[in-house]
N, CA, C and O atoms as a GROMACS GRO file, in nm:
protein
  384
    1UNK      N    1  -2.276   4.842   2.030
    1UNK     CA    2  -2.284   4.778   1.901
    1UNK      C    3  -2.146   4.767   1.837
    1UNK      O    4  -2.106   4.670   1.773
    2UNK      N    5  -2.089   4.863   1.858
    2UNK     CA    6  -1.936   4.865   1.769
    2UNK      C    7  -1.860   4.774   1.842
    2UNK      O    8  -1.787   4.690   1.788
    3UNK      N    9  -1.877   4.789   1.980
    3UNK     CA   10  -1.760   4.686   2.047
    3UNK      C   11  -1.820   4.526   1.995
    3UNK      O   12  -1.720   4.457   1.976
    4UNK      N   13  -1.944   4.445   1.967
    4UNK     CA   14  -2.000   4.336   1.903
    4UNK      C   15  -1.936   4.362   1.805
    4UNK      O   16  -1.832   4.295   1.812
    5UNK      N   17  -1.939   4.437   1.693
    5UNK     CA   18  -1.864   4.423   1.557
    5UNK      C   19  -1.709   4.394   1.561
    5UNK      O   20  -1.645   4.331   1.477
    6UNK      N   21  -1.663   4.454   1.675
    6UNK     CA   22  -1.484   4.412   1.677
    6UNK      C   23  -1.480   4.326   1.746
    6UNK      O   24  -1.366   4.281   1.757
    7UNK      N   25  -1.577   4.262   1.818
    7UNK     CA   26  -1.522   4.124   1.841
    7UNK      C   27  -1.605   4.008   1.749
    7UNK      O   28  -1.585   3.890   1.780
    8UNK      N   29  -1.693   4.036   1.643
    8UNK     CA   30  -1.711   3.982   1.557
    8UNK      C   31  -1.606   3.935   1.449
    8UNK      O   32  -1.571   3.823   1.410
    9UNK      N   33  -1.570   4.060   1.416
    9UNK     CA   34  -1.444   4.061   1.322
    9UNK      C   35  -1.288   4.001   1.395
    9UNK      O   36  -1.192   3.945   1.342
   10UNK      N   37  -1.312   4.038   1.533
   10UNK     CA   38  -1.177   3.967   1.568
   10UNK      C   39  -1.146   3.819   1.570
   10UNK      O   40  -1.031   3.779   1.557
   11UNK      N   41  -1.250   3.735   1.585
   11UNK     CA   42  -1.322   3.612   1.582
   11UNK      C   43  -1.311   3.553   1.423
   11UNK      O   44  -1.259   3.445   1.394
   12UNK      N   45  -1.363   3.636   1.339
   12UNK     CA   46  -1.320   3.614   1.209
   12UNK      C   47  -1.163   3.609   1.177
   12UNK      O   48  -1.100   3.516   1.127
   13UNK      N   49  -1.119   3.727   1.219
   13UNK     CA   50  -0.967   3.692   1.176
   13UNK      C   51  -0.893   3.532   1.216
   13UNK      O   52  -0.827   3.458   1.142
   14UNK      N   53  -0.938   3.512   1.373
   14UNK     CA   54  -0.929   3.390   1.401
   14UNK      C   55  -0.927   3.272   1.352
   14UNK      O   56  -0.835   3.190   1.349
   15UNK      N   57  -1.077   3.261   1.300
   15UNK     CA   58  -1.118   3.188   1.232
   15UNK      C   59  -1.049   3.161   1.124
   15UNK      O   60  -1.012   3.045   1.105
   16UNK      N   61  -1.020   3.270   1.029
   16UNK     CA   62  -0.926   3.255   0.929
   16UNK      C   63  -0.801   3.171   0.882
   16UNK      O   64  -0.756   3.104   0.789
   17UNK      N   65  -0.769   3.228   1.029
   17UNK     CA   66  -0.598   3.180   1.061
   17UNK      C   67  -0.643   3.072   1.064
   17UNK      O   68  -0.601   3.003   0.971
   18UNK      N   69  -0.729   3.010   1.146
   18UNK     CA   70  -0.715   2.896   1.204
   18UNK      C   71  -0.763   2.770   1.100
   18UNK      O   72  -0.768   2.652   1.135
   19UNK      N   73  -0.794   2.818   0.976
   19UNK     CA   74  -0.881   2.774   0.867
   19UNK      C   75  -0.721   2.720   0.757
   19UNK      O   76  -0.676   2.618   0.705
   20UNK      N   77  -0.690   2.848   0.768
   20UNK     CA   78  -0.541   2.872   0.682
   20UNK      C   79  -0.450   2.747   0.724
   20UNK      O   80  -0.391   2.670   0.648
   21UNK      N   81  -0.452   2.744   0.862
   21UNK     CA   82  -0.316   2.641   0.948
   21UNK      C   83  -0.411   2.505   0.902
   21UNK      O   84  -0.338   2.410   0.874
   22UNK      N   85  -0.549   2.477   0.890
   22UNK     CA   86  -0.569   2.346   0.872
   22UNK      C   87  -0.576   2.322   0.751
   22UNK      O   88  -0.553   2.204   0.722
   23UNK      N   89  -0.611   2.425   0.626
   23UNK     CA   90  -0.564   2.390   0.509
   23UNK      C   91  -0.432   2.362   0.448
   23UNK      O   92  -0.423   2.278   0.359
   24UNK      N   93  -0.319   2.435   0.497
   24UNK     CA   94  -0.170   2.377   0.516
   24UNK      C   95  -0.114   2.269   0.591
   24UNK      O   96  -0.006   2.222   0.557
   25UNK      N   97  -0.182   2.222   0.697
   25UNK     CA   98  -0.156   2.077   0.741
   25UNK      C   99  -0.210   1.933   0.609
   25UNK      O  100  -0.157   1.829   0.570
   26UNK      N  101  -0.355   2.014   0.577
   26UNK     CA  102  -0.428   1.894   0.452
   26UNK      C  103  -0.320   1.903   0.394
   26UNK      O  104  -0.252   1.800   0.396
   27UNK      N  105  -0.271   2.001   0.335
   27UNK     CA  106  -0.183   2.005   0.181
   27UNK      C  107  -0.044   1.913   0.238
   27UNK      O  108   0.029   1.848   0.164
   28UNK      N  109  -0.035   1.922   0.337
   28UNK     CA  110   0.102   1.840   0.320
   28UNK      C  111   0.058   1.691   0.368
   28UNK      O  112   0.122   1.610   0.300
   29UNK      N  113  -0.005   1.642   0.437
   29UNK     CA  114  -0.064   1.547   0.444
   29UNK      C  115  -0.085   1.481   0.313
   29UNK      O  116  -0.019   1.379   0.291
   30UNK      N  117  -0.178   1.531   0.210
   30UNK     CA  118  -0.227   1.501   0.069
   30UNK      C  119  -0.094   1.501  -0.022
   30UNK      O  120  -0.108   1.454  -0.135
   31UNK      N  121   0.010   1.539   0.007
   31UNK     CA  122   0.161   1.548  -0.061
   31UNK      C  123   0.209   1.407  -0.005
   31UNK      O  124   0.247   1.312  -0.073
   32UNK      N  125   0.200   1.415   0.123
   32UNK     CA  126   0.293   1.253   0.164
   32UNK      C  127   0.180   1.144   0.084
   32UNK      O  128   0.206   1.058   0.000
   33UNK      N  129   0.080   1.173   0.128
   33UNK     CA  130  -0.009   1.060   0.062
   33UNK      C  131  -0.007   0.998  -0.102
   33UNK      O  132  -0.038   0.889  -0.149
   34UNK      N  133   0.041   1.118  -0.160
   34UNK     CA  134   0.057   1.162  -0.296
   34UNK      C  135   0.174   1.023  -0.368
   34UNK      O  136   0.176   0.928  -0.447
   35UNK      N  137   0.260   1.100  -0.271
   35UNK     CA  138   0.385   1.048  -0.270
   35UNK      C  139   0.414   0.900  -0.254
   35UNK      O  140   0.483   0.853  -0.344
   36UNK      N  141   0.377   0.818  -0.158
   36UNK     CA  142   0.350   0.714  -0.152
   36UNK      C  143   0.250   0.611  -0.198
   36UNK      O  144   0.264   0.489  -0.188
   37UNK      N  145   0.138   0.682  -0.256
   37UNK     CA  146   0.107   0.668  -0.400
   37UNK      C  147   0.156   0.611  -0.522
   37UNK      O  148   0.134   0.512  -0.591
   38UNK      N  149   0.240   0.720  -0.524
   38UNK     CA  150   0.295   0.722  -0.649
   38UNK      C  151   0.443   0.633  -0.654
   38UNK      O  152   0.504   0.627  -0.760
   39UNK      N  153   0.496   0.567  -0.532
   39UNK     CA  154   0.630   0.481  -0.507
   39UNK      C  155   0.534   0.339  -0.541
   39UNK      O  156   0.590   0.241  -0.591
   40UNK      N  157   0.387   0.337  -0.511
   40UNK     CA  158   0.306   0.225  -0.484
   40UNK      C  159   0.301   0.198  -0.674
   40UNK      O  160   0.355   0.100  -0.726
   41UNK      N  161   0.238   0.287  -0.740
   41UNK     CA  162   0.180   0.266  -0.865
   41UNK      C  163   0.361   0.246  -0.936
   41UNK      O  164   0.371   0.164  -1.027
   42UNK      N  165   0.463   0.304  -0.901
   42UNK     CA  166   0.596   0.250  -0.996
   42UNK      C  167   0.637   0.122  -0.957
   42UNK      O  168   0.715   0.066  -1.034
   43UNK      N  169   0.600   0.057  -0.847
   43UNK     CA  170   0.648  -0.100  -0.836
   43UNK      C  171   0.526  -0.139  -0.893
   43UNK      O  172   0.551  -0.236  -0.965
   44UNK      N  173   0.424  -0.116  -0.896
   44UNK     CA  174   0.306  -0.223  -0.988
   44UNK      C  175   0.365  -0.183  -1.081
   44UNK      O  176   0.445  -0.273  -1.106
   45UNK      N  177   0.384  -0.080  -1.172
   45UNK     CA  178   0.422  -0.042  -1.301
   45UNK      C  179   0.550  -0.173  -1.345
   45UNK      O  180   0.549  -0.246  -1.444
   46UNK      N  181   0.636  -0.170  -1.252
   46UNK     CA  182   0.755  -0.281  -1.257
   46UNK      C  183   0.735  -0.420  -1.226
   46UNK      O  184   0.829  -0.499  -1.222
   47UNK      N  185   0.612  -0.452  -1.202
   47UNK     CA  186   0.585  -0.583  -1.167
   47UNK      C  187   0.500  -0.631  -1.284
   47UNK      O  188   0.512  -0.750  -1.310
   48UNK      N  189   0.407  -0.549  -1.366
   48UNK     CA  190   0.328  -0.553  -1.494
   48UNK      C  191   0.476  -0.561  -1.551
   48UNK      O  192   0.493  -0.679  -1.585
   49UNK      N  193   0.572  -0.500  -1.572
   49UNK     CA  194   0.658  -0.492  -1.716
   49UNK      C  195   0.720  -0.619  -1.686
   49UNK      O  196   0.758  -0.694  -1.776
   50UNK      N  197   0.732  -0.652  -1.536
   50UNK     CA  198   0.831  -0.818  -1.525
   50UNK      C  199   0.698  -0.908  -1.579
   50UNK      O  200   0.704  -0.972  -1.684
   51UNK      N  201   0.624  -0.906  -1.526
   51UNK     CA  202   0.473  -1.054  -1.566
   51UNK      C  203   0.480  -1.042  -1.725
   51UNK      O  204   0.454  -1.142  -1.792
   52UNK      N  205   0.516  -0.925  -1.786
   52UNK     CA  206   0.517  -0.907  -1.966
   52UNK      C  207   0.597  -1.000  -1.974
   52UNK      O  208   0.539  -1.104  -2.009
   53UNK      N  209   0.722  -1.014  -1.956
   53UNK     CA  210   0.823  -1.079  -2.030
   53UNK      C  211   0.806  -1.223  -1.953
   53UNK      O  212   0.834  -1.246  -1.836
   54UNK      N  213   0.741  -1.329  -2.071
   54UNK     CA  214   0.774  -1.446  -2.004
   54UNK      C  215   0.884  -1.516  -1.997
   54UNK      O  216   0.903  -1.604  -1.913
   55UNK      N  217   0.986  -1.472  -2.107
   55UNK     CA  218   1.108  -1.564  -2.095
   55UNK      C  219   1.168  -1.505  -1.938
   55UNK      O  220   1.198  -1.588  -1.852
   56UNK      N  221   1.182  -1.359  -1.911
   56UNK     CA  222   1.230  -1.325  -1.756
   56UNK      C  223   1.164  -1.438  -1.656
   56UNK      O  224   1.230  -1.500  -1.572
   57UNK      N  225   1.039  -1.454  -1.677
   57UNK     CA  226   0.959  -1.552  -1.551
   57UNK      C  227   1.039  -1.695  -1.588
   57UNK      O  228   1.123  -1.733  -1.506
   58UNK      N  229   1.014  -1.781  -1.717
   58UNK     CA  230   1.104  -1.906  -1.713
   58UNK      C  231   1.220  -1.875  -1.646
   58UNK      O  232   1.247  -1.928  -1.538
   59UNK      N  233   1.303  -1.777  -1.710
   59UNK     CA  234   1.477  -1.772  -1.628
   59UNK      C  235   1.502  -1.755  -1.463
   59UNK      O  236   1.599  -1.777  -1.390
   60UNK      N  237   1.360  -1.701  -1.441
   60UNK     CA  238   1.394  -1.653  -1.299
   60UNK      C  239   1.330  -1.816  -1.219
   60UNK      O  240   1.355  -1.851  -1.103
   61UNK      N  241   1.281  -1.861  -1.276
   61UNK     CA  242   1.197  -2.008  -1.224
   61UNK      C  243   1.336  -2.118  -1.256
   61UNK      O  244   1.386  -2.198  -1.176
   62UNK      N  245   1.370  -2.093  -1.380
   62UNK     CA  246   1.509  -2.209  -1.420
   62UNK      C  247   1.597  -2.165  -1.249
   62UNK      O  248   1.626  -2.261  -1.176
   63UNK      N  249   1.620  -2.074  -1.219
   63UNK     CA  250   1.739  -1.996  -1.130
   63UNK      C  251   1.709  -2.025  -0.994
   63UNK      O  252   1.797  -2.025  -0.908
   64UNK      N  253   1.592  -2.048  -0.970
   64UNK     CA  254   1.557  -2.083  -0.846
   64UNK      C  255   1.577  -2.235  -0.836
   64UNK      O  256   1.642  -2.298  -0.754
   65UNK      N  257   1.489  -2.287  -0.964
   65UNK     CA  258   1.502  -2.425  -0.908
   65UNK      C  259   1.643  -2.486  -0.958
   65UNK      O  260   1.656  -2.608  -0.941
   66UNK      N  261   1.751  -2.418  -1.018
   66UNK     CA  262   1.875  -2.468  -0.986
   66UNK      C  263   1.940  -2.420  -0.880
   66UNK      O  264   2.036  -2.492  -0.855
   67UNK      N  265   1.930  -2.319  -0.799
   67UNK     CA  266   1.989  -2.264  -0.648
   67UNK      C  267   1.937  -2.345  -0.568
   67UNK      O  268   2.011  -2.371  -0.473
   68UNK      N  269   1.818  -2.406  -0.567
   68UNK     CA  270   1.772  -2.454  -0.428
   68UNK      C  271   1.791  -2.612  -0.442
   68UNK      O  272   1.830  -2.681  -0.348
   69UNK      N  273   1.764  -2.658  -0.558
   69UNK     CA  274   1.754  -2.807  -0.570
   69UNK      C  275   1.652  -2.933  -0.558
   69UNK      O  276   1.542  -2.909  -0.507
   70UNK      N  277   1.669  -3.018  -0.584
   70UNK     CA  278   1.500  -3.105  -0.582
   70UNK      C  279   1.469  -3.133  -0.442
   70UNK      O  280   1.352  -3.134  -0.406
   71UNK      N  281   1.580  -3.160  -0.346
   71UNK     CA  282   1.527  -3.178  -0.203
   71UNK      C  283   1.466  -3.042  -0.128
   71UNK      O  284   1.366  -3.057  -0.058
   72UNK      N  285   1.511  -2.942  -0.138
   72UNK     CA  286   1.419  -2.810  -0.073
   72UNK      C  287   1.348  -2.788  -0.179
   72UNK      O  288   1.290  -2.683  -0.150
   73UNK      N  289   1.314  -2.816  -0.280
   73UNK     CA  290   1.188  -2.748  -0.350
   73UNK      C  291   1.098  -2.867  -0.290
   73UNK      O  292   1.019  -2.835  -0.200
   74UNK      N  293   1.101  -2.974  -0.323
   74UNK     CA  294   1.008  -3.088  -0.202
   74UNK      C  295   0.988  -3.041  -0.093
   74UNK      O  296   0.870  -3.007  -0.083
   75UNK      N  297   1.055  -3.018   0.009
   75UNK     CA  298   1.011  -2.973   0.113
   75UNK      C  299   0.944  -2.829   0.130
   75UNK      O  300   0.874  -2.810   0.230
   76UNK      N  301   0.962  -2.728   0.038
   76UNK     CA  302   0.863  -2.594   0.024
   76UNK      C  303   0.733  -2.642  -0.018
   76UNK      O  304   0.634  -2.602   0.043
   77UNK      N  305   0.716  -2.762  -0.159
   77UNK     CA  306   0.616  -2.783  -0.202
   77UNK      C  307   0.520  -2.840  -0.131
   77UNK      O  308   0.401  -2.819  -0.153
   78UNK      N  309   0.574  -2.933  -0.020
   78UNK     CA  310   0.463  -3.006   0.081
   78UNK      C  311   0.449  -2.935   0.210
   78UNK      O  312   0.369  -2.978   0.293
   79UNK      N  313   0.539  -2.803   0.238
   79UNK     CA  314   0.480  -2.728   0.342
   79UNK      C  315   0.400  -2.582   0.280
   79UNK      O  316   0.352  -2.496   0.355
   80UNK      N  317   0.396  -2.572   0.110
   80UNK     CA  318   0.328  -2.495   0.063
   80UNK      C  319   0.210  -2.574   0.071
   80UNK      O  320   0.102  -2.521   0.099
   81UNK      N  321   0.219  -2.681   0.051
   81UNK     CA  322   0.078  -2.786   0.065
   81UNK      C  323  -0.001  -2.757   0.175
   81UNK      O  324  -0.123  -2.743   0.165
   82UNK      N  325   0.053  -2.747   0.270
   82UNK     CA  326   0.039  -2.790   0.386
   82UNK      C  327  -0.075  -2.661   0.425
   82UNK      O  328  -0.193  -2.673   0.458
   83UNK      N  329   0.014  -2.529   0.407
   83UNK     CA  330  -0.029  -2.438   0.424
   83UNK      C  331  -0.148  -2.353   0.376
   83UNK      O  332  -0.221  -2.271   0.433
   84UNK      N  333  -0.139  -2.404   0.246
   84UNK     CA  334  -0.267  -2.374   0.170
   84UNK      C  335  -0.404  -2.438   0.208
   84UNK      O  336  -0.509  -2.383   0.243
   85UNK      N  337  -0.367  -2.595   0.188
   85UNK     CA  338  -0.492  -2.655   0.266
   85UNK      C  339  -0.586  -2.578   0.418
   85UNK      O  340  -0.700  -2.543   0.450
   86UNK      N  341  -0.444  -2.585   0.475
   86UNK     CA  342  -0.488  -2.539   0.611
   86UNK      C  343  -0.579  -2.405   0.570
   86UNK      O  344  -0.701  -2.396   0.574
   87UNK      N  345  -0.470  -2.293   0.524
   87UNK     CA  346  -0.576  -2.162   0.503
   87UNK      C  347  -0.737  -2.193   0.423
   87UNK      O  348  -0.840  -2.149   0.474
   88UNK      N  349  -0.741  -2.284   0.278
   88UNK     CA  350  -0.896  -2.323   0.274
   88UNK      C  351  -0.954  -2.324   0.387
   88UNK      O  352  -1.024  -2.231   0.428
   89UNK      N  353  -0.924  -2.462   0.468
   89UNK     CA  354  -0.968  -2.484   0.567
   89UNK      C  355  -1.045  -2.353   0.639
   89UNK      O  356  -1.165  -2.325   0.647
   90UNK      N  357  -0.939  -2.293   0.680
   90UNK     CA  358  -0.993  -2.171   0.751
   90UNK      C  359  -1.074  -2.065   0.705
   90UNK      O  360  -1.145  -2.002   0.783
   91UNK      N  361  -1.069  -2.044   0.602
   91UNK     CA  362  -1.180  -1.937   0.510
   91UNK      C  363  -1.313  -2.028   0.534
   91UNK      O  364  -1.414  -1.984   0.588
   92UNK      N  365  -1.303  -2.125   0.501
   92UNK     CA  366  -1.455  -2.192   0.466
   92UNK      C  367  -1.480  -2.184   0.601
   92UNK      O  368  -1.596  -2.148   0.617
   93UNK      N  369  -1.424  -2.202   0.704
   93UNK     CA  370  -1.526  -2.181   0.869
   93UNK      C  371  -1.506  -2.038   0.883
   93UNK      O  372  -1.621  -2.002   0.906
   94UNK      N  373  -1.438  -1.940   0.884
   94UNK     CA  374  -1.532  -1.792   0.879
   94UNK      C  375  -1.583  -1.747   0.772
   94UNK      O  376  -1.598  -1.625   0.766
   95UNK      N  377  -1.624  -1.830   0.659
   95UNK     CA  378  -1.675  -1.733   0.515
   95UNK      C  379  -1.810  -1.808   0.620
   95UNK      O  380  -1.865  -1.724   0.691
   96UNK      N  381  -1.866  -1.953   0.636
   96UNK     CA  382  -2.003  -1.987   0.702
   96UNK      C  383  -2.040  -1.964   0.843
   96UNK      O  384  -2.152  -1.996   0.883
   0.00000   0.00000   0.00000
């Protein structure tokens, strides 16, 4: 009977440990996760405070379409065309 009890208990200690090492793997796991989280929610945080300010959105729209010019914004606009159509296209034959 006693030798069942010490290898009951030795089994437990085991167990323990082995309980301990997978609760310290979660915890750091749940830390990286945490973490990248939280890099995720400060660029939305910075993308809400840019969509606030509309004069930033006009200036940054004035800045583009004076860097690029009326001939490449034509040609983005009719291969943005292009592309969009196409993707409808494609939703409506796997949405039915």
């Amino acid at each position: 009977m006693k030798r069942r009890a010490l290898e009951l208990e030795q089994r437990r200690h085991v167990l323990i440990a082995r309980s301990a090492a997978h609760r310290a793997v979660l915890a750091a796991e749940v830390e990286q996760i945490a973490n990248r989280l939280e890099r995720v929610d400060g660029r939305i945080d910075a993308v809400r405070r840019f969509f606030a300010r509309p004069w930033l959105l006009l200036g940054g729209a004035a800045a583009v379409l004076t860097l690029l010019g009326p001939r490449k914004l034509l040609r983005i606009g009719t291969r943005g065309a292009v592309w969009f159509g196409t993707a409808r296209r494609v939703l409506r034959l796997v949405q039915h």
